[in-house]
C-alpha positions as a Markdown table, in Angstrom:
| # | Residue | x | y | z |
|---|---|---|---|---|
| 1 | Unk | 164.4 | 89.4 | -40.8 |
| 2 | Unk | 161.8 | 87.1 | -39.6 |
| 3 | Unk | 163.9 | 83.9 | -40.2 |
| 4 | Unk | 166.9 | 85.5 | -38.8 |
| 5 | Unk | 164.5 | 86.0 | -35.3 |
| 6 | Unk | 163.1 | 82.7 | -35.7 |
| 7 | Unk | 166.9 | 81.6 | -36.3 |
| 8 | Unk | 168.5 | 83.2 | -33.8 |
| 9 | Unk | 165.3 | 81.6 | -30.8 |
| 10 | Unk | 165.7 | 78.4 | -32.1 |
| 11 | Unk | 169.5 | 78.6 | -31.8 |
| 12 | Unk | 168.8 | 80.4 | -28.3 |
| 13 | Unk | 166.1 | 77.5 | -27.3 |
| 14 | Unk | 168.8 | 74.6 | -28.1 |
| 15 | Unk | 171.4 | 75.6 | -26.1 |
| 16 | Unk | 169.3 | 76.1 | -23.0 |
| 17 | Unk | 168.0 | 72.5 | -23.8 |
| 18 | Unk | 171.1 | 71.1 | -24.1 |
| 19 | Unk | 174.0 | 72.5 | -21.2 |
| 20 | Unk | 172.4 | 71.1 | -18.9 |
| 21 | Unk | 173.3 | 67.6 | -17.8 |
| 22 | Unk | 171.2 | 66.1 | -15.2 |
| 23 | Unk | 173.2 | 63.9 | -12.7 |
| 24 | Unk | 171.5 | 60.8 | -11.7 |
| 25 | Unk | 171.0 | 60.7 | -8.2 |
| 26 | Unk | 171.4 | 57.3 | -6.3 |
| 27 | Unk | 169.0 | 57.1 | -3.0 |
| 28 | Unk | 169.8 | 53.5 | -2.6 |
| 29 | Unk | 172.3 | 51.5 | 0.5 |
| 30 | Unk | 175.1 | 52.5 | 0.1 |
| 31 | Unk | 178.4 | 51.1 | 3.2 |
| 32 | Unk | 181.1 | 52.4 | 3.9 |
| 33 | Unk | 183.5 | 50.0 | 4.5 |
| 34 | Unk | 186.5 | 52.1 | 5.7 |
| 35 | Unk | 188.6 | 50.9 | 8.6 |
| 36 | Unk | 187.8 | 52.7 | 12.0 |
| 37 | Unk | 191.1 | 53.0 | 14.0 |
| 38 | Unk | 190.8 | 51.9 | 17.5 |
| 39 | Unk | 193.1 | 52.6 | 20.6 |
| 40 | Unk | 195.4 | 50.4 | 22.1 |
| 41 | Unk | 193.0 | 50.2 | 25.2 |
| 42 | Unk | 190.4 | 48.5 | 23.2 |
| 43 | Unk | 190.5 | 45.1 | 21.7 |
| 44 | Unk | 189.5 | 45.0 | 17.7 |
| 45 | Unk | 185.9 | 44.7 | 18.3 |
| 46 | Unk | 185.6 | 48.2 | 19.9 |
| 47 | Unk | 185.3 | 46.2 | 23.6 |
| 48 | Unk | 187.9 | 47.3 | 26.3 |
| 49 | Unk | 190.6 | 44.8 | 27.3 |
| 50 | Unk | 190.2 | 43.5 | 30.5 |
| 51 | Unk | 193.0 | 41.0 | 31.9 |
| 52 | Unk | 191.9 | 40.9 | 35.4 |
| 53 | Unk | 188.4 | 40.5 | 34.9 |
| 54 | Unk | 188.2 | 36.3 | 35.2 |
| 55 | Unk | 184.4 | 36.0 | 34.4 |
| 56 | Unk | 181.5 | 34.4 | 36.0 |
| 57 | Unk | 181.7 | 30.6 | 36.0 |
| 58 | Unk | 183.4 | 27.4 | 37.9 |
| 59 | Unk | 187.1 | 28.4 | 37.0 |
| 60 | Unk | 188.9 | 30.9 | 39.3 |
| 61 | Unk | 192.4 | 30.5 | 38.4 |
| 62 | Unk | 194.2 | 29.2 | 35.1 |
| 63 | Unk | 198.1 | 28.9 | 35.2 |
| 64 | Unk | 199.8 | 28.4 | 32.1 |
| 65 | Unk | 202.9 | 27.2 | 32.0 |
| 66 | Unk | 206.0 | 28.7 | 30.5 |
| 67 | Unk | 206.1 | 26.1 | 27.5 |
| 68 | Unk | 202.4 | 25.4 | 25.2 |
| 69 | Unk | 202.0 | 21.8 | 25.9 |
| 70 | Unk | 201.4 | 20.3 | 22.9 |
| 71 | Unk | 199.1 | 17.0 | 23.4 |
| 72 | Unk | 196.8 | 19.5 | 25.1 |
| 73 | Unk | 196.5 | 22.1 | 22.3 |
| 74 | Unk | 196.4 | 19.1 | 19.8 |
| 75 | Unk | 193.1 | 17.7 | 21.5 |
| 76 | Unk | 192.2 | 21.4 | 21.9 |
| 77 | Unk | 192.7 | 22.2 | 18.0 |
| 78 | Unk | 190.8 | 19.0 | 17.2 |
| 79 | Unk | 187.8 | 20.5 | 19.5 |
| 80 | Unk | 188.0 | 23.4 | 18.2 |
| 81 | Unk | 187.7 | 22.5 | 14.8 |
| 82 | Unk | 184.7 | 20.6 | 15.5 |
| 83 | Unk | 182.4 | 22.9 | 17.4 |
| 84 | Unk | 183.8 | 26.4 | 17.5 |
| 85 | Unk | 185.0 | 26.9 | 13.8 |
| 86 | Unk | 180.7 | 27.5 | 13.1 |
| 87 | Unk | 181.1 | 31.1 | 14.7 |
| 88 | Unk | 184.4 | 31.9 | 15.2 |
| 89 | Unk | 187.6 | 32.0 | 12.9 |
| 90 | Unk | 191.0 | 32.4 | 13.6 |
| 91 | Unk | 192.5 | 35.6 | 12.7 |
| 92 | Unk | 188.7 | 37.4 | 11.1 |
| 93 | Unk | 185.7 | 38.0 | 12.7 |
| 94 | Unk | 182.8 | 36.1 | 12.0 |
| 95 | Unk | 179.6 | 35.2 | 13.9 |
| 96 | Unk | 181.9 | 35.6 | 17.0 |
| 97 | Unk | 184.9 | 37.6 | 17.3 |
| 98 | Unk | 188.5 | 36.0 | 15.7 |
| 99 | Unk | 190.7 | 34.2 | 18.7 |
| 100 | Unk | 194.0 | 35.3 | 17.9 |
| 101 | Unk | 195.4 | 37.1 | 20.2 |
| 102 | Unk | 192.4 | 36.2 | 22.7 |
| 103 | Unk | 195.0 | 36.0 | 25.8 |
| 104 | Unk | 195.8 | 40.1 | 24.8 |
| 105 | Unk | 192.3 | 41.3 | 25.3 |
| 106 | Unk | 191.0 | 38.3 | 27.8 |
| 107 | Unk | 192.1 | 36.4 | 31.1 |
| 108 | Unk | 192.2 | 32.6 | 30.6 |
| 109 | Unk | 189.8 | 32.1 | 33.9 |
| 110 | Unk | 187.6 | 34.7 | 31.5 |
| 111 | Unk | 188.2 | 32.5 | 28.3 |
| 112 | Unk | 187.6 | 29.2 | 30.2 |
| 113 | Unk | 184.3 | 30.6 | 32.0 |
| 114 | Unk | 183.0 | 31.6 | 28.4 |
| 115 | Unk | 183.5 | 28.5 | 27.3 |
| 116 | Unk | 182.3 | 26.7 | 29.8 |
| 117 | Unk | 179.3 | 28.7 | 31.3 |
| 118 | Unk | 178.2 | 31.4 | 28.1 |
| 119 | Unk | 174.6 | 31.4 | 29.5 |
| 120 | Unk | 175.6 | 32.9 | 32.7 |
| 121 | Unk | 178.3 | 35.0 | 31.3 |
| 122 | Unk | 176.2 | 36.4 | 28.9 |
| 123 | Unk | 173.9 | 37.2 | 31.9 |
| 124 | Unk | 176.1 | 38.6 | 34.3 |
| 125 | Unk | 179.4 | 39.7 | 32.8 |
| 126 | Unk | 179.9 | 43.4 | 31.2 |
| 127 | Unk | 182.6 | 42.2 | 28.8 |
| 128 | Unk | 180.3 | 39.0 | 27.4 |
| 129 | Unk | 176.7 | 41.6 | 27.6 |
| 130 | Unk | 179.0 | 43.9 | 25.3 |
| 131 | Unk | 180.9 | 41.0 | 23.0 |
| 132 | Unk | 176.8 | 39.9 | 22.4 |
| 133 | Unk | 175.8 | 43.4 | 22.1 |
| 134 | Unk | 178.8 | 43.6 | 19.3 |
| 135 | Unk | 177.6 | 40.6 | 17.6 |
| 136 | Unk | 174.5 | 41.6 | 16.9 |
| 137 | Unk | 172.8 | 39.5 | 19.8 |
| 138 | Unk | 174.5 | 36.2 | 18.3 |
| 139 | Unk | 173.8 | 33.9 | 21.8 |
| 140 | Unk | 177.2 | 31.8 | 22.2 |
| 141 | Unk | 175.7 | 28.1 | 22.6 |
| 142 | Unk | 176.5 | 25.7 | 26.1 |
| 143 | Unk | 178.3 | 22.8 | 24.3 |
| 144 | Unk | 178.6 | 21.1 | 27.1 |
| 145 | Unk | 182.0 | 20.6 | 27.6 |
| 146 | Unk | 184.2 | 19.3 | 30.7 |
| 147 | Unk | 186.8 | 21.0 | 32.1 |
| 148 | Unk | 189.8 | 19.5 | 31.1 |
| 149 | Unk | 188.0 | 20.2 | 27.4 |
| 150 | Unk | 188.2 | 23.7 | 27.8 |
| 151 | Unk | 191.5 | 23.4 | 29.4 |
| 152 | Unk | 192.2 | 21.9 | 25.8 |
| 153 | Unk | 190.6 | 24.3 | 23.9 |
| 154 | Unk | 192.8 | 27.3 | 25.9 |
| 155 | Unk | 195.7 | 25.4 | 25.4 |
| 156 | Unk | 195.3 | 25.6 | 22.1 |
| 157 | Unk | 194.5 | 29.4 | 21.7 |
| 158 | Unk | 197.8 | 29.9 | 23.3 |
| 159 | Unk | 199.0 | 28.7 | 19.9 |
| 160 | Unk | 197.7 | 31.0 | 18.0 |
């Protein structure tokens, strides 16, 4: 009788022991990288579009004409490729946002006066405050360029 008791708490004892399974509990970083949908109002980056906002800078009007002209966008890709491809790419976002499509969220005057004057955009402008907001504070550098430069460089986003 006794080693049927002692049998039957020993059996008893082992199954409480072993129906448990502890789960192991991560506490570490975890992201989520699901994609957040965003309305047609707003450009990718969560920023509204604005087309008739033309920016704070020396350029008050940009006219494109009908057909990209090509010399232009060529010396524009070639500029481009030198000193924007560090932050920006063109169809992903990177340290700046991706310029496809720029002239669907952004007047050219707007584009042109980024280019040209980011310090005071970045200043004065509610689009550019929220673009470096965005970016995680990631300052868009002067590089100095002329006009017709810039004019280049829009040229050549109109290709995209």
């Amino acid at each position: 009788m006794k080693k049927l008791i002692l049998f039957i708490a020993l059996g008893t004892f082992i199954a409480s022991c072993g129906g448990k399974k502890e789960e192991k509990k991560d506490d570490g970083f975890q992201v989520n990288r699901a994609k957040k949908e965003t309305k047609k109002e707003e450009a990718s980056e969560g920023i509204p579009v604005d087309l008739d906002n033309k920016g704070v800078g020396p350029i008050k009007n940009v006219d494109f004409d009908d057909e990209i002209n090509e010399e232009m966008a060529a010396r524009g890709e070639e500029k481009f490729n030198t000193i924007c491809t560090a932050c920006h790419m063109v169809d992903q976002r990177m340290i700046g946002p991706a310029m496809k499509g720029i002239y669907e969220r952004r007047s050219p005057e707007w584009v042109m006066n980024m280019i040209l004057n980011p310090d005071g955009m970045l200043k004065e402008d509610p689009i550019a405050k929220a673009l470096l907001k965005e970016y995680n504070n990631a300052i868009m550098l002067n590089q100095n360029l002329t006009e017709e430069e810039a004019r280049d460089i829009a040229e050549y986003l109109r290709t995209l």
